[in-house]
C-alpha positions as CSV (number, residue, x, y, z in Angstrom):
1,X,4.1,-6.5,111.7
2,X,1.8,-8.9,113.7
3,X,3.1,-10.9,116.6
4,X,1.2,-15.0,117.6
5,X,0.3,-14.7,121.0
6,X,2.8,-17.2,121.6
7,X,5.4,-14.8,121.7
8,X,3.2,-12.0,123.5
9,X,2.2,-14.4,126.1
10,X,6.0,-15.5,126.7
11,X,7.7,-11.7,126.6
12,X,5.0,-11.0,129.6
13,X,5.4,-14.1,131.8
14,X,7.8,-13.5,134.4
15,X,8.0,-9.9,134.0
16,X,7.1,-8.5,137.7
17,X,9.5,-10.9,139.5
18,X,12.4,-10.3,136.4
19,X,11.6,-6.3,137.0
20,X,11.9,-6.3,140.8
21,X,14.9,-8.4,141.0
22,X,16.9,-6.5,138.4
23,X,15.8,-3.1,140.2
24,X,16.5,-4.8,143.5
25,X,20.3,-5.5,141.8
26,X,20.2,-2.1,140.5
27,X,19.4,-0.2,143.4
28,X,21.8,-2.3,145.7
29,X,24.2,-1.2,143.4
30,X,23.3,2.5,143.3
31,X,23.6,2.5,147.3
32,X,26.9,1.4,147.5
33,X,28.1,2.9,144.7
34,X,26.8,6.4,146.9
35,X,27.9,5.0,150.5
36,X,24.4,7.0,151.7
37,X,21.1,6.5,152.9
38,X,19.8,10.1,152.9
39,X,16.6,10.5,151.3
40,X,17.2,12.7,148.3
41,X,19.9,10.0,147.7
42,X,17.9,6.7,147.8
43,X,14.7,8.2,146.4
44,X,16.7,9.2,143.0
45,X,18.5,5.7,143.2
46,X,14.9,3.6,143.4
47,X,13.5,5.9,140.6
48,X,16.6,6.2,138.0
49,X,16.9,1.9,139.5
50,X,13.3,1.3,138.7
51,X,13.6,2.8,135.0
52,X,16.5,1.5,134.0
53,X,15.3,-1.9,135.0
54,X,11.6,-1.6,133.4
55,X,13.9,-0.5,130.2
56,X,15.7,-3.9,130.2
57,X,13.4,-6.2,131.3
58,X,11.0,-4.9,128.4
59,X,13.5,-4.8,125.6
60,X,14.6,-8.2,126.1
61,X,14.6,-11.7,127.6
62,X,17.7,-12.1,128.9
63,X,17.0,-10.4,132.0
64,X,13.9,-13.0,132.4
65,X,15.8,-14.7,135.2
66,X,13.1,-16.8,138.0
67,X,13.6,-17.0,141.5
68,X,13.5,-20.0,143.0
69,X,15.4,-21.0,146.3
70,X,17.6,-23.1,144.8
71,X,19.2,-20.1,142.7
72,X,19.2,-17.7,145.2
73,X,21.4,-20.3,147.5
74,X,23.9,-20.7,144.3
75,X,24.0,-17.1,143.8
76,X,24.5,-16.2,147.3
77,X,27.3,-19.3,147.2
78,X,28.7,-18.0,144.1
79,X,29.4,-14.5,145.5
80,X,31.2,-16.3,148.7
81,X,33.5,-18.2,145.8
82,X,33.8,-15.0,143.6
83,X,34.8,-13.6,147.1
84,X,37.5,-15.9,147.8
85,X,38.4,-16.6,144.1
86,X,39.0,-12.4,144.5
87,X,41.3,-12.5,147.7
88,X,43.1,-15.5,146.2
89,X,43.7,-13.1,142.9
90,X,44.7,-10.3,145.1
91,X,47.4,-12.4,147.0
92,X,49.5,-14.1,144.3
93,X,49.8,-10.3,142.6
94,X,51.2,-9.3,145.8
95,X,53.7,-11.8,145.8
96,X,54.3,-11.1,142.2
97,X,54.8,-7.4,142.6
98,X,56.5,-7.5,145.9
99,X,59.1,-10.4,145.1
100,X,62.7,-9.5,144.4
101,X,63.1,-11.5,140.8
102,X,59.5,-11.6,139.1
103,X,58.7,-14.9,137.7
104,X,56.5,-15.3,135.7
105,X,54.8,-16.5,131.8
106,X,51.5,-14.2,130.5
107,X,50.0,-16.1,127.6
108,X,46.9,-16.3,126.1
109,X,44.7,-19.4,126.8
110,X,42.0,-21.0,125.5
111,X,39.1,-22.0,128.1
112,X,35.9,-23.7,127.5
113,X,32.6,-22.0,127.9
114,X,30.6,-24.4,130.0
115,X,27.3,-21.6,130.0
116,X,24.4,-21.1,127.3
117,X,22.4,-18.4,128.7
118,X,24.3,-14.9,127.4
119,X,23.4,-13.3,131.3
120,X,25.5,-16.2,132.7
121,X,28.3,-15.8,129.8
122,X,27.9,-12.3,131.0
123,X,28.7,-12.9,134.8
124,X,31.5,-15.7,133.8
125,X,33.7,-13.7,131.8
126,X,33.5,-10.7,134.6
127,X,34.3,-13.0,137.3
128,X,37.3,-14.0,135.4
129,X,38.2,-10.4,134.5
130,X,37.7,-8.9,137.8
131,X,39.5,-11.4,139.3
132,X,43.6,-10.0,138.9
133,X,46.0,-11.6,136.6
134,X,43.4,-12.3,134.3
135,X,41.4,-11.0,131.5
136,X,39.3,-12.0,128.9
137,X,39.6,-11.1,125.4
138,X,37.6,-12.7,123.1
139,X,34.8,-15.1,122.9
140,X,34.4,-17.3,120.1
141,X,31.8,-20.1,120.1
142,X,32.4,-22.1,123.2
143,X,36.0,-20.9,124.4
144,X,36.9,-17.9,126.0
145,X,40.5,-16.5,125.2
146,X,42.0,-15.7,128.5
147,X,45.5,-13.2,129.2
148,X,46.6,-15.2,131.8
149,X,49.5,-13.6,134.0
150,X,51.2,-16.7,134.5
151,X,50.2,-19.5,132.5
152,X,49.7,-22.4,134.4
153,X,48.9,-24.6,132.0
154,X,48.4,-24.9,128.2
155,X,45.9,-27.8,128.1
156,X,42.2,-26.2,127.4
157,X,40.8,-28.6,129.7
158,X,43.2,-28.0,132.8
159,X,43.1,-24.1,132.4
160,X,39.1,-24.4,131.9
161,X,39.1,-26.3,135.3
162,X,41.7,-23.7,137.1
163,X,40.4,-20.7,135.9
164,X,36.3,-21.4,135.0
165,X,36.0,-24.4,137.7
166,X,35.2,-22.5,140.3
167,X,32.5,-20.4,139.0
168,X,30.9,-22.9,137.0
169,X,28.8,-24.8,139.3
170,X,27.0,-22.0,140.8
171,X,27.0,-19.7,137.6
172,X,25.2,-22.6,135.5
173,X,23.0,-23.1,138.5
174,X,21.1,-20.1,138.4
175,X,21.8,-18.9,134.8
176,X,21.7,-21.9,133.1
């Protein structure tokens, strides 16, 4: 099977910074994942990190993701919202667990899917699944079907904006 150099030269452009950022990812990761910094320890991190990255950056473009500051300030803003979004999560299932009569409607929703790229599909649906009283469970198209623990609203447009709105600006920002 031959190949146009179109598509050679485009599956090799980008493929240092993509390999370094995914093993930089990676081996973050691997270190707190193992809570040490002994050598043994961070030497097999950066090598098993390193492979595992050169695997997926060669096998496919999705991982193609460029660097510019612009992305990195939306990516380190979207881990403060993700952060927040998190603690917010965390909060209302205290309340819900804790309070004497528990109030609430779970329902499924439908939510639109504001992102192409399928890395930044990837990242929306785990913020929204990470994030408690939530879960996602299916994707069809453009909409996500959401488990909601208490259904705020049935309207796809208002639960889109609840539930995606805050990681959509920063998500589509770097991931496109």
């Amino acid at each position: 099977m031959t190949e146009d150099k179109g598509t050679t030269q485009r599956r090799v452009s980008g493929l240092p910074q993509s390999l370094f950022l995914l093993w930089g990812f990676l081996f973050a990761v691997w270190l707190v994942i193992n809570s040490s910094v002994e050598l043994p320890i961070t030497s097999t991190g950066a090598v098993v990190s390193l492979v595992v990255a050169a695997i997926f950056v060669r096998r496919g473009d999705v991982w193609r993701i460029g660097l510019t500051p612009r992305k990195l300030f939306h990516f380190l803003a979207y881990t403060g919202v993700f952060l927040v979004e998190l603690v917010k999560a965390n909060i209302n299932m205290l309340r819900y667990v804790y309070a004497p009569r528990i109030d609430i409607r779970p329902g499924i929703v439908k939510v639109r899917m504001p992102l192409k790229s399928p890395i930044g599909r990837l990242a929306l649906a785990n913020s929204i699944a990470l994030t408690p009283g939530s879960l996602v469970m299916d994707l069809k198209g453009d909409a996500l079907f959401i488990h909601w623990l208490d259904v705020k609203t049935t309207d796809p447009e208002e639960a889109t904006q609840i539930i995606v709105g805050p990681f959509e600006k920063h998500l589509g920002a770097v991931f496109g």
